[in-house]
Steps between C-alpha positions, in 0.01 A plus 500: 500500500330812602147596421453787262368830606337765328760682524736245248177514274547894448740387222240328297377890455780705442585706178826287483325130538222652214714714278567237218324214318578139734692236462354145545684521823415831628154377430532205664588711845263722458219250543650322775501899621134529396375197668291535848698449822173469648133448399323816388278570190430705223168613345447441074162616327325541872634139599707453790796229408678374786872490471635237729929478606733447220215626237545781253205670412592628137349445173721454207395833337686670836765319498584584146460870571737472823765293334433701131434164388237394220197284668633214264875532678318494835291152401764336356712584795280408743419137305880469515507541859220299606606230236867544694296431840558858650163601486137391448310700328095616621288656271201665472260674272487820709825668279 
């Protein structure tokens, strides 16, 4: 399977990919789309976070506004999906 480039990832911001609230399924792409293909970071309140491969670096308050989700949708999603195995789930207090 090929790697994916940046260019593939352009789709995660077009008007098209954004125009309408998600699906469980679109949202479930996008983070695989949104997760690191390489280590880099991010800086929240003055604090750089390190973001290693295969990480996402969005709070739930983000995600909501991306997918036009409430934060509950987004936490009960993301329960479902680590309680499903798919992801595990790393929080902190910086949100």
């Amino acid at each position: 399977m090929r790697k994916v480039l940046e260019e593939d990832r352009k789709l995660l911001e077009s008007d098209l990919w954004l125009a309408e609230k998600f699906t469980k399924g679109q949202a479930w792409a996008d983070l695989i789309g949104l997760a690191n293909h390489k280590e880099g970071f991010i800086f929240k309140r003055g604090i750089e976070i390190i973001i290693k491969r295969g990480q996402c670096g969005w709070s739930e308050r983000r995600l909501g506004q991306r997918w036009r989700w409430s934060r509950g949708r987004v936490n009960l999603f993301l329960k479902w999906l680590e309680k499903k195995q798919q992801i595990k789930q790393q929080k902190d207090n910086l949100n």
